[in-house]
C-alpha positions as CSV (number, residue, x, y, z in Angstrom):
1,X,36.4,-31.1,56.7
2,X,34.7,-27.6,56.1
3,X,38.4,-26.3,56.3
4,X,40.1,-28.4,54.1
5,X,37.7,-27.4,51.0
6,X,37.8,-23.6,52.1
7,X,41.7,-24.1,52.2
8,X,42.0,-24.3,48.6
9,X,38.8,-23.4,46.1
10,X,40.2,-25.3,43.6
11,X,39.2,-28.7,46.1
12,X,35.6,-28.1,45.5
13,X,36.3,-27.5,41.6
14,X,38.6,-30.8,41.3
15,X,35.3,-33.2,43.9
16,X,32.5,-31.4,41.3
17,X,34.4,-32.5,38.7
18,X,34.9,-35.5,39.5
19,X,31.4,-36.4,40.2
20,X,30.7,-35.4,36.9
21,X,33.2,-37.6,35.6
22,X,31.8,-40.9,37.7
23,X,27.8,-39.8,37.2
24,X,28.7,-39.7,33.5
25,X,30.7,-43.2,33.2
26,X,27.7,-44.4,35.6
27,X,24.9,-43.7,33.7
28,X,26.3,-44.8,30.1
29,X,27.7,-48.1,31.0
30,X,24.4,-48.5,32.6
31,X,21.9,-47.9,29.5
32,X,24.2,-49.8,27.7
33,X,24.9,-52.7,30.2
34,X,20.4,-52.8,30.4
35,X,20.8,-53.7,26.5
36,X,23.1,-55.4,26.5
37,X,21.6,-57.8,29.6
38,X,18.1,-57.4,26.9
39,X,19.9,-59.1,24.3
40,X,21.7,-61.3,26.2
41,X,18.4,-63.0,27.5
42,X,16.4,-62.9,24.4
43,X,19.3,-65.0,22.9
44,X,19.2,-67.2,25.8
45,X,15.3,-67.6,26.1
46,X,15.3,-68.5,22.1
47,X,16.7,-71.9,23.0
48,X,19.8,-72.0,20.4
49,X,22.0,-74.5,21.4
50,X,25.4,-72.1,20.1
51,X,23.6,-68.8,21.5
52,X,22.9,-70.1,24.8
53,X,26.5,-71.6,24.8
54,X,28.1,-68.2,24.3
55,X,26.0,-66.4,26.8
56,X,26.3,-68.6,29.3
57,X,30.4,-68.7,28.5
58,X,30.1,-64.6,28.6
59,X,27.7,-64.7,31.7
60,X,30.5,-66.8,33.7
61,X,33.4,-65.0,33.0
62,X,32.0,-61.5,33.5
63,X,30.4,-63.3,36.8
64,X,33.8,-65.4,38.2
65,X,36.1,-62.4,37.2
66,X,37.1,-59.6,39.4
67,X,35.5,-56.1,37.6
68,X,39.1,-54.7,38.9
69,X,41.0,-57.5,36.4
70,X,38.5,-56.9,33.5
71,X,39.0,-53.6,33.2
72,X,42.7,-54.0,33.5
73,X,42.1,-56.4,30.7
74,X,40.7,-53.7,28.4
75,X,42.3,-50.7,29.3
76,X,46.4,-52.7,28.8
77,X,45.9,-55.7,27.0
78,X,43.4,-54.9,24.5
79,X,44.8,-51.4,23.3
80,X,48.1,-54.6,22.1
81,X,45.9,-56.1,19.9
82,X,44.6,-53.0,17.7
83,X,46.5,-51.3,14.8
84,X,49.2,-48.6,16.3
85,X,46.8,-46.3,14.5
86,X,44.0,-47.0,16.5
87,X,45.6,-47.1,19.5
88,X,46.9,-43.7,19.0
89,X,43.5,-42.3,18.4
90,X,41.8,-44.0,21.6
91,X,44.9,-43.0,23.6
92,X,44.1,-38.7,22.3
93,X,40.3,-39.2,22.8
94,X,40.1,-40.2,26.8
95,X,41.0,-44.0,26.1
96,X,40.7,-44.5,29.9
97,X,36.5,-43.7,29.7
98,X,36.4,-45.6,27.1
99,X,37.8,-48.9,28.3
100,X,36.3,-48.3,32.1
101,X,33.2,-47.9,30.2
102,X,33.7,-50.8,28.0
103,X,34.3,-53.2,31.3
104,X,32.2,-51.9,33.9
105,X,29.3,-52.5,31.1
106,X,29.8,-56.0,30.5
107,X,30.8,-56.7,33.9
108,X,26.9,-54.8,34.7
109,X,25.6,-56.7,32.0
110,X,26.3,-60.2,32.6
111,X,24.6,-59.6,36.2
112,X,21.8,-58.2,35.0
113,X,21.1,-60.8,32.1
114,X,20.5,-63.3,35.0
115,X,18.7,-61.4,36.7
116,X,16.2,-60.5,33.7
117,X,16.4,-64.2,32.8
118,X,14.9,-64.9,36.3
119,X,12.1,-62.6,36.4
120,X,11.3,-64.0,32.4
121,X,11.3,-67.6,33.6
122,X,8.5,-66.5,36.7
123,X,6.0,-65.4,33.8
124,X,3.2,-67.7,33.0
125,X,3.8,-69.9,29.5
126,X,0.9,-69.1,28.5
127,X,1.2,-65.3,27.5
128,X,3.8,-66.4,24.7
129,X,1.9,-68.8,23.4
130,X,-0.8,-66.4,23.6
131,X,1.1,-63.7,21.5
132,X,2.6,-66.2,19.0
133,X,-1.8,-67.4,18.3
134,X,-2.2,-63.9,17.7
135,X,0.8,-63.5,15.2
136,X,3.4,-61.8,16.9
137,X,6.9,-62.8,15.8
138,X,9.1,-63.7,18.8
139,X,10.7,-60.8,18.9
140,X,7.8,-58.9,19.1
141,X,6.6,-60.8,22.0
142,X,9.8,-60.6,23.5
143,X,9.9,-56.6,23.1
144,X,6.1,-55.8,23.9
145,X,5.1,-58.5,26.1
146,X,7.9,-60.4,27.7
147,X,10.6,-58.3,28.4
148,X,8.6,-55.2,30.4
149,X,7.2,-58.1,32.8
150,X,10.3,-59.6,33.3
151,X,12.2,-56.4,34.7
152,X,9.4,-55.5,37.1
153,X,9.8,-58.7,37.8
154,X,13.4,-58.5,38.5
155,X,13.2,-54.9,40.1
156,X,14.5,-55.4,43.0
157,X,18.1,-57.5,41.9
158,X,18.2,-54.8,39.1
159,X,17.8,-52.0,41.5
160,X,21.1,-54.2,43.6
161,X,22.9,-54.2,40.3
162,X,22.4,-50.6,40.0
163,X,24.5,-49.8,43.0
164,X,26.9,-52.1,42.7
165,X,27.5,-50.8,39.4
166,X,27.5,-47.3,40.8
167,X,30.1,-48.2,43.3
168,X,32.3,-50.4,40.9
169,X,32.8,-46.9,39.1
170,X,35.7,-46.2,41.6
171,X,37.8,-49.0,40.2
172,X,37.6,-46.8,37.4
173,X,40.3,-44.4,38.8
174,X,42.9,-46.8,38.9
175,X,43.7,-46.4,35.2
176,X,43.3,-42.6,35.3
177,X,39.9,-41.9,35.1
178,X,39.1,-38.7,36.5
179,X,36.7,-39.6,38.8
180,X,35.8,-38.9,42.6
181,X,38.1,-41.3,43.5
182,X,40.5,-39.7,41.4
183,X,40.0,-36.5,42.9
184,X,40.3,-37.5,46.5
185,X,43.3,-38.9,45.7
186,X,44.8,-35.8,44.6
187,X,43.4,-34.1,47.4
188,X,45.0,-36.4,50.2
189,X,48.1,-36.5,48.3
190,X,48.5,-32.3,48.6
191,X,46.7,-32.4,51.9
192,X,48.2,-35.7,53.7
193,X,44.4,-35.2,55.2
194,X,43.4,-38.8,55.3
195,X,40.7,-38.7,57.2
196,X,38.7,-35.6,55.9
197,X,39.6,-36.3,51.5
198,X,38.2,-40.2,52.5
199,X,35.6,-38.8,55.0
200,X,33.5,-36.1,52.0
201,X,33.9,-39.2,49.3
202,X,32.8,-41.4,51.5
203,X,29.6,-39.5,52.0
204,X,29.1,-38.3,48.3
205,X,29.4,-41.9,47.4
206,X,26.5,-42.5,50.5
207,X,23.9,-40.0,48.9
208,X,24.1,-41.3,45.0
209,X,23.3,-44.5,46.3
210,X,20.0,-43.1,48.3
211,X,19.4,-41.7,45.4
212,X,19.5,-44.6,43.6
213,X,17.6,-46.4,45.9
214,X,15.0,-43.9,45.9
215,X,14.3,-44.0,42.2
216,X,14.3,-47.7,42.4
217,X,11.5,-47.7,45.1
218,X,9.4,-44.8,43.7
219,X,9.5,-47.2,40.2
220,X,8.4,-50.0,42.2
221,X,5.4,-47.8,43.5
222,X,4.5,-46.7,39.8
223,X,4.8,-50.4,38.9
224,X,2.7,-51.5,41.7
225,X,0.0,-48.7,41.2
226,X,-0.4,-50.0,37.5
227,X,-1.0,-53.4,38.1
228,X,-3.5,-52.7,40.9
C-alpha cells in the first residue's frame, strides 16, 4: 500500500483532494439538512392539518427512496426542467456538488426531522404551556426552549444520522463528484491495484467516522455535565 502512493506523488495529491472534496459536501449538506429537519418539525409540531400533510408526504419519500435514485433524480431529471440558461450556468459552476448536495440534504433531513420530532414528543407538556403563560410566541418557545431539549434528546439517532450521512457522500461520485471515491477510482483504474486503492479508502472512510463518533460522545458529555 505504502508503495502504491510512493509510486506516483500525484496519488497522495488526487486521495487529499478528494477528502477535501467529500469533508466539504459532508459538512454543508449537514448544517443545512439540521435546518432543514428544524423546520420540518416545527411545522409538524404546530398541528396544521396541510403542513403536517406535506412533511409527512416529504418525510416518506426521502425515507422509502434509495439516496442513490434521489440524487440521480436531481443531478439528470431536474437540470430538464430549468431554462437552457440555467442549466448552462449550473453545468460551468460544479453542477454535480450542487445536486449531490441538494439530495444528500434532504435525504439527511427527512431522517433527522423524525428523529428531532421524537426527542420533542419525550418533553413534558408542561414547559410549553409554561412559555406560552409567560408570553412567548410559539416560535420563540420552539427556538429557546423546545428545540435545544429535543436534540439532546435525540443525540444519539442524530449522532447515527451523522454517519450515515457521512458515508452516503460516496454515492456522490457516481455523477462525477470528485470525491474519495472518485479518487480511488482513478487510482485502481491506472494501477489495476484493487486491493490496496479499496484498502487506504476503506480506512480513511474508518477514521472520519471515529471522528464523528467522538464528537458526538464528547457532546453528550458536555450535555450531560450541564444538566447535572
Amino acid at each position: 500500500m505504502k508503495d502504491l502512493l510512493l509510486a506516483n506523488p500525484d496519488y497522495v495529491t488526487l486521495l487529499l483532494h478528494g477528502l477535501g472534496v467529500t469533508v466539504r459536501l459532508f459538512a454543508v449538506s449537514w448544517i443545512l439538512a439540521m435546518l432543514l429537519a428544524s423546520l420540518l418539525t416545527a411545522i409538524r409540531s404546530a398541528g396544521g392539518r396541510i403542513g403536517t400533510w406535506l412533511v409527512a408526504v416529504f418525510v416518506e419519500y426521502h425515507r422509502n427512496v434509495p439516496g442513490l435514485v434521489q440524487i440521480f433524480v436531481w443531478y439528470f431529471g431536474v437540470p430538464q426542467l430549468l431554462p437552457t440558461s440555467v442549466q448552462r450556468w449550473i453545468n460551468h459552476h460544479n453542477g454535480e456538488f450542487f445536486f449531490s448536495c441538494i439530495a444528500l440534504t434532504l435525504y439527511a433531513a427527512a431522517y433527522m426531522s423524525e428523529d428531532l420530532r421524537s426527542g420533542l414528543r419525550s418533553l413534558p407538556r408542561g414547559q410549553a404551556e409554561a412559555a406560552r403563560s409567560l408570553g412567548m410566541s410559539y416560535g420563540q418557545t420552539l427556538r429557546h426552549i423546545l428545540l435545544p431539549q429535543a436534540v439532546r434528546a435525540s443525540l444519539p439517532p442524530l449522532v447515527n444520522q451523522t454517519l450515515a450521512l457521512f458515508k452516503a457522500t460516496s454515492l456522490a461520485m457516481t455523477v462525477g463528484v470528485a470525491d474519495m471515491m472518485h479518487a480511488t477510482r482513478q487510482i485502481e483504474n491506472e494501477t489495476y491495484r484493487t486491493f490496496e486503492a479499496f484498502f487506504i479508502v476503506s480506512v480513511a472512510y474508518v477514521v472520519m467516522s471515529w471522528l464523528i463518533m467522538g464528537v458526538g460522545a464528547y457532546t453528550s458529555r458536555r450535555f450531560a455535565s450541564t444538566r447535572n
